[in-house]
PAKETI-701417 format. One line per 5 residues: number of its first residue (from 0); for each residue x, y, z of N, C-alpha, C. Coordinates in Angstrom, 2 decimals, decimal comma. Example, Ala and Ser with C-alpha at 12.3 -4.5 7.8 and 13.67 -1.06 7.14 Angstrom:
2
0 = 13,19 -5,69 7,80 12,30 -4,50 7,80 13,20 -3,30 7,80  12,85 -2,25 7,08 13,67 -1,06 7,14 12,90 0,03 7,87
//
This chain:
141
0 = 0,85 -1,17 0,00 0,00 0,00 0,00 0,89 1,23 0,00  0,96 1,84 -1,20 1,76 3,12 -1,12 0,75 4,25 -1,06  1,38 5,40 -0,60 0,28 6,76 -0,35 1,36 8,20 -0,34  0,57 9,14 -1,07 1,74 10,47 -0,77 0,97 11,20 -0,86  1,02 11,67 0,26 0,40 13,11 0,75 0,68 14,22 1,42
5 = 0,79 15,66 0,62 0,78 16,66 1,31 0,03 17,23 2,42  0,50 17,69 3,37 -0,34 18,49 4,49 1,11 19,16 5,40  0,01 19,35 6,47 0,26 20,56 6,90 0,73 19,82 8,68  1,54 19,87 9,10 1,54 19,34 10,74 2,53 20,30 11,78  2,32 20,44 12,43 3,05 21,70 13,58 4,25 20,36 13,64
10 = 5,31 21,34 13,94 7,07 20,31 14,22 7,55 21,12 15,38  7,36 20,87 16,46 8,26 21,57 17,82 7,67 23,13 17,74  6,07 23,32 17,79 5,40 24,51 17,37 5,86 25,27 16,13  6,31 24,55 15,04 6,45 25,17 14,40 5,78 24,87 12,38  4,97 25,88 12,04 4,35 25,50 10,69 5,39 24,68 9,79
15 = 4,65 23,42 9,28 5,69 22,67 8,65 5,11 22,34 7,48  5,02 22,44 5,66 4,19 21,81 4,72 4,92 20,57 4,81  4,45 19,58 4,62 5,32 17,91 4,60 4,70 17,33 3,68  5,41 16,65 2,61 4,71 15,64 1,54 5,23 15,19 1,55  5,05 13,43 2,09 6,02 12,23 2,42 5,27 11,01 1,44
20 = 6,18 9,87 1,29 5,93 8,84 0,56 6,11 7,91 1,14  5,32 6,97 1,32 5,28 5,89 2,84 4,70 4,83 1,76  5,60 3,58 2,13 4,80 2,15 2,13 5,27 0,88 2,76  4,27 0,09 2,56 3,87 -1,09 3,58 5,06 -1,82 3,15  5,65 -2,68 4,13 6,98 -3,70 3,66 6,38 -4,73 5,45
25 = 6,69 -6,03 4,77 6,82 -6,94 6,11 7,02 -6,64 7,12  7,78 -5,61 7,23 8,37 -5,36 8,67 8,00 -3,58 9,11  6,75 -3,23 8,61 5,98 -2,48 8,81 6,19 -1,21 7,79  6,05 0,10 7,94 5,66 1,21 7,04 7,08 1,48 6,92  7,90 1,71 5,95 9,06 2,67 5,64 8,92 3,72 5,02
30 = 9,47 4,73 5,64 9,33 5,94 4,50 10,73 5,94 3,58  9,77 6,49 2,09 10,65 6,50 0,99 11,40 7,99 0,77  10,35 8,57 1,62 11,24 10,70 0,68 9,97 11,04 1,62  10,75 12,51 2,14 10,22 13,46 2,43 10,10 14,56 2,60  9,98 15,59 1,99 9,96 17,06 2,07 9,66 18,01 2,59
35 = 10,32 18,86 3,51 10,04 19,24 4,45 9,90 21,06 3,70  9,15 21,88 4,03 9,22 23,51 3,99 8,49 23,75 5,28  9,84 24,83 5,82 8,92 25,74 7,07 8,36 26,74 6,32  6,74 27,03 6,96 6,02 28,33 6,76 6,22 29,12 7,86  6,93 28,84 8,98 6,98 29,81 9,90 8,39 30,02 10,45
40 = 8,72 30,98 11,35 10,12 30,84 11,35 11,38 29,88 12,42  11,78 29,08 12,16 12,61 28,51 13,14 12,75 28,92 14,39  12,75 28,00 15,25 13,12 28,45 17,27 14,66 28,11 17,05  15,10 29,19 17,87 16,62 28,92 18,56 17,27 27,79 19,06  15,96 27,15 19,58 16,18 25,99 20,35 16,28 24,92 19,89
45 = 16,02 25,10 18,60 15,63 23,82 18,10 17,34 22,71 16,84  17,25 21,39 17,68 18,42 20,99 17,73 18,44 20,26 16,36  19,26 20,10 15,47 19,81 19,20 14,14 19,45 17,60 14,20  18,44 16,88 13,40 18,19 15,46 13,66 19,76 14,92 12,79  19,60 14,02 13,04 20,62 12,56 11,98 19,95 12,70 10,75
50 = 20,61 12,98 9,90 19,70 12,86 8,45 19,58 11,58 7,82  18,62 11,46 7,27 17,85 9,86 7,47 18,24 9,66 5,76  19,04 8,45 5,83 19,96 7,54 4,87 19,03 6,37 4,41  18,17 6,59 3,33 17,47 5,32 2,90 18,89 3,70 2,50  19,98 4,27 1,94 20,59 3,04 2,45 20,97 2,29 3,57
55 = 20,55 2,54 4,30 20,91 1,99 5,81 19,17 1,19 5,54  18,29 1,36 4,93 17,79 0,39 4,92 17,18 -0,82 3,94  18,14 -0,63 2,95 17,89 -1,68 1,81 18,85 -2,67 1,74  18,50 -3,31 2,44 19,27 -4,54 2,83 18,65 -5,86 1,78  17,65 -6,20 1,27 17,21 -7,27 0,90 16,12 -6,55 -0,46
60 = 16,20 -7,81 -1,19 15,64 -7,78 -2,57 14,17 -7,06 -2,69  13,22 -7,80 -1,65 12,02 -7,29 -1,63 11,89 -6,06 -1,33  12,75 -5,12 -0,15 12,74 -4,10 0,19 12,93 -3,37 -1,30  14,36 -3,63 -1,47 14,42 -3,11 -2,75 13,45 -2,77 -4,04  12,67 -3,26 -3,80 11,95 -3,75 -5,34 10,68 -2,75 -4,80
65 = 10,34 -2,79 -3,59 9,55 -1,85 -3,18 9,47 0,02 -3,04  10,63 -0,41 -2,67 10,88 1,58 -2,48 11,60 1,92 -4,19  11,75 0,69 -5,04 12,10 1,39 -5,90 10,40 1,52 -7,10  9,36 0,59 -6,56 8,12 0,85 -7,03 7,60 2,13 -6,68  7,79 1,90 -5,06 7,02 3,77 -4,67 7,56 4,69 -5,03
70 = 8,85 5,02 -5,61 9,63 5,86 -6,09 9,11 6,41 -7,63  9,16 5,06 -8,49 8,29 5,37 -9,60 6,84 5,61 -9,45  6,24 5,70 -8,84 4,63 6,27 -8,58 4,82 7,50 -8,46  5,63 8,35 -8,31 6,23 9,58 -8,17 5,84 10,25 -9,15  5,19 11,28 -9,67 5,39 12,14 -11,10 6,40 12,31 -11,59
75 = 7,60 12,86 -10,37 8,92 13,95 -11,31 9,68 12,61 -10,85  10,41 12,65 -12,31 11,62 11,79 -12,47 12,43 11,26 -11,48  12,82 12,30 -10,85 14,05 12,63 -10,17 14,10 11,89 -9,20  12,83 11,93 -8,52 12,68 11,01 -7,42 13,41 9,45 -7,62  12,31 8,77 -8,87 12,87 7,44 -8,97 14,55 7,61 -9,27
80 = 14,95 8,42 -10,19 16,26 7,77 -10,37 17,31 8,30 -8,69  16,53 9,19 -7,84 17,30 9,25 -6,84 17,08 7,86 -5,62  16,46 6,80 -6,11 16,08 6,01 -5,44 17,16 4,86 -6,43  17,00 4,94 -7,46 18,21 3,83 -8,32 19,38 4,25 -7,45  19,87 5,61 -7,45 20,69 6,08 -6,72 21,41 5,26 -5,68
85 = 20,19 5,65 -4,86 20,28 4,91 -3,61 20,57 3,49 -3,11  19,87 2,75 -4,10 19,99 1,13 -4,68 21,44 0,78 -4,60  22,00 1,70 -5,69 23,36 1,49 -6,45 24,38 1,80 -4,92  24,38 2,94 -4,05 24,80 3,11 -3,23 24,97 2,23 -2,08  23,83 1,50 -2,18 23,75 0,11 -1,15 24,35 -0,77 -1,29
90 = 24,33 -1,07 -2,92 24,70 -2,56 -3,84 26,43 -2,36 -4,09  26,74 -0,88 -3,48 28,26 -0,82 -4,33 28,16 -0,02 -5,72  28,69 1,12 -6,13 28,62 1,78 -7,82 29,54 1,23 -7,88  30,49 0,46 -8,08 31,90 0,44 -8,60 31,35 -1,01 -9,13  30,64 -1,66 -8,26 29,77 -3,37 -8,74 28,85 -2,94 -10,00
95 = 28,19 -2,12 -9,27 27,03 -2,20 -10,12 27,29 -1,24 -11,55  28,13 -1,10 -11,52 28,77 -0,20 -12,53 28,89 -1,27 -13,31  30,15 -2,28 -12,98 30,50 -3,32 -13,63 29,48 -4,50 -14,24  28,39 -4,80 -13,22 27,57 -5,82 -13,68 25,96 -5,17 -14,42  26,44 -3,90 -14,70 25,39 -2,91 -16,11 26,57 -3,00 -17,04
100 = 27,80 -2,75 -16,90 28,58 -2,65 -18,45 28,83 -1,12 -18,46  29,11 -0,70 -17,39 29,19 1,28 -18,01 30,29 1,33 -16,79  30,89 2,18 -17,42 32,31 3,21 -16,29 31,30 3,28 -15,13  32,50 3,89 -13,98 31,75 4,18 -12,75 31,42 5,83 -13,20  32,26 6,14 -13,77 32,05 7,66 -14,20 30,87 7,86 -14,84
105 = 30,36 6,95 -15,26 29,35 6,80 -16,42 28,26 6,99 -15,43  28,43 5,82 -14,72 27,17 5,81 -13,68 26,67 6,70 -12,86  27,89 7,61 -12,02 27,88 8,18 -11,58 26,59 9,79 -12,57  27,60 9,94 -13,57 27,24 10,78 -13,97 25,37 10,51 -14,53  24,83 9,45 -14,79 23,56 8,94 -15,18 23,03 9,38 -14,13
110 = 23,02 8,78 -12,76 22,44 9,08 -11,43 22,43 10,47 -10,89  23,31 11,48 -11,41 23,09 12,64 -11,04 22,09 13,49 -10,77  21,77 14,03 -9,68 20,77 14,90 -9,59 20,27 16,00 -10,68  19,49 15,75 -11,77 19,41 16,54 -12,89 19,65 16,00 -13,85  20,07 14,51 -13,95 20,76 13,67 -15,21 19,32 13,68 -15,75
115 = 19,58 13,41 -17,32 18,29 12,57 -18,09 19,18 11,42 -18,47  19,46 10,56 -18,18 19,61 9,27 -18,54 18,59 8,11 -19,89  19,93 7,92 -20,70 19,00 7,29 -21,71 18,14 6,08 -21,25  17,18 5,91 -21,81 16,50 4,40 -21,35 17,14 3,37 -21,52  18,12 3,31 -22,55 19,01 2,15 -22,34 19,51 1,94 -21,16
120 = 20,19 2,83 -20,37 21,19 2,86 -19,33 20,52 2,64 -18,35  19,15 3,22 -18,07 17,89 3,03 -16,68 17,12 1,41 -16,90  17,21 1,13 -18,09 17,58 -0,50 -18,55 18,37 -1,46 -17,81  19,83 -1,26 -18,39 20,35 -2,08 -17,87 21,40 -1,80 -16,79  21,06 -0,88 -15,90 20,90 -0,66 -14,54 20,06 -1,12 -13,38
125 = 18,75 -1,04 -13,97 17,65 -2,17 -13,44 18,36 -3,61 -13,73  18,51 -4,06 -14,77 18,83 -5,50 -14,88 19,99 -5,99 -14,49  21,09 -4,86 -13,77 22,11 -5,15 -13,02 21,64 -5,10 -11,64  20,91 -4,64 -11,04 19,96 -4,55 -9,65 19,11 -6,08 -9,51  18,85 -6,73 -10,73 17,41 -7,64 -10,44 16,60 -7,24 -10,63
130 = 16,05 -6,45 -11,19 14,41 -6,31 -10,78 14,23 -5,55 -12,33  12,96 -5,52 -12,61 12,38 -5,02 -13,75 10,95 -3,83 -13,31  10,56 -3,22 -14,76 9,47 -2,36 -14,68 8,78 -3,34 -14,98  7,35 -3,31 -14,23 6,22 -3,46 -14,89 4,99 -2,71 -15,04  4,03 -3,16 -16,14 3,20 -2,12 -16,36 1,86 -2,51 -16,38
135 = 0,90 -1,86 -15,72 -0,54 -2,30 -15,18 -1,22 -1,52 -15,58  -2,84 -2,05 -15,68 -3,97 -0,61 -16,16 -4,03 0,25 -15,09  -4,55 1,16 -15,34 -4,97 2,44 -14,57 -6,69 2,16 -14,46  -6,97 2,42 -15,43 -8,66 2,40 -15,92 -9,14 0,88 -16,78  -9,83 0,21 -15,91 -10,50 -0,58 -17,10 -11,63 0,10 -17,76
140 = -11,34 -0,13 -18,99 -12,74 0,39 -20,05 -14,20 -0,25 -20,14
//
């Protein structure tokens, strides 16, 4: 069950817009991305979290295959390939470089924040990961 929704929630009294991407995995809800804007202005007091590393939790295939589904449910691009990203970051780029067939430079540079990457390469990048797209109706007629 994936879901993304914008709203609105107070953070340590303070106005926060949040649009997060959450889904169901065996071992309960993970979040995939989340975006934070203050509408109001920061407290003094208020202390720096750990910034939260989706590789620290893709440890296993299914996980994988999941946050890289909710990623593509995404409209803007960027998201999913910052989630291949992330994949590749888990799996090793210097591996997964090698078992797609492209430089690490190559890879590197595909995954970039702002890359358009050819479909060949988001190809067989997936098929160096395991996992494939698939494609389902929206609307039955």
């Amino acid at each position: 069950m994936r879901q993304s929704s914008p709203y609105v929630v107070e953070f340590l009294t303070i106005p926060v817009l949040a649009s997060a991407v959450l889904f169901e995995s065996d071992r309960g809800p993970l979040l995939v991305s989340i975006h934070l804007d203050t509408l109001g202005r920061m407290s003094r007091n208020m202390k720096p979290f750990a910034p939260f590393d989706a590789v620290d939790y893709l440890d296993d295939e299914a996980t994988i295959a999941e946050y890289l589904a909710a990623a593509l449910d995404d409209p803007n691009p960027d998201v999913f390939l910052a989630a291949v990203r992330d994949v590749a970051r888990a799996r090793g780029m210097t591996r997964l470089a090698h078992d797609a067939g492209l430089g690490r430079e190559s890879l590197y540079k595909a995954l970039a924040p702002g890359a358009k990457p050819r479909y060949e390469t988001v190809v067989r990048l997936l098929h160096a990961l395991g996992v494939k797209l698939n494609v389902e109706v929206l609307h039955a007629r």
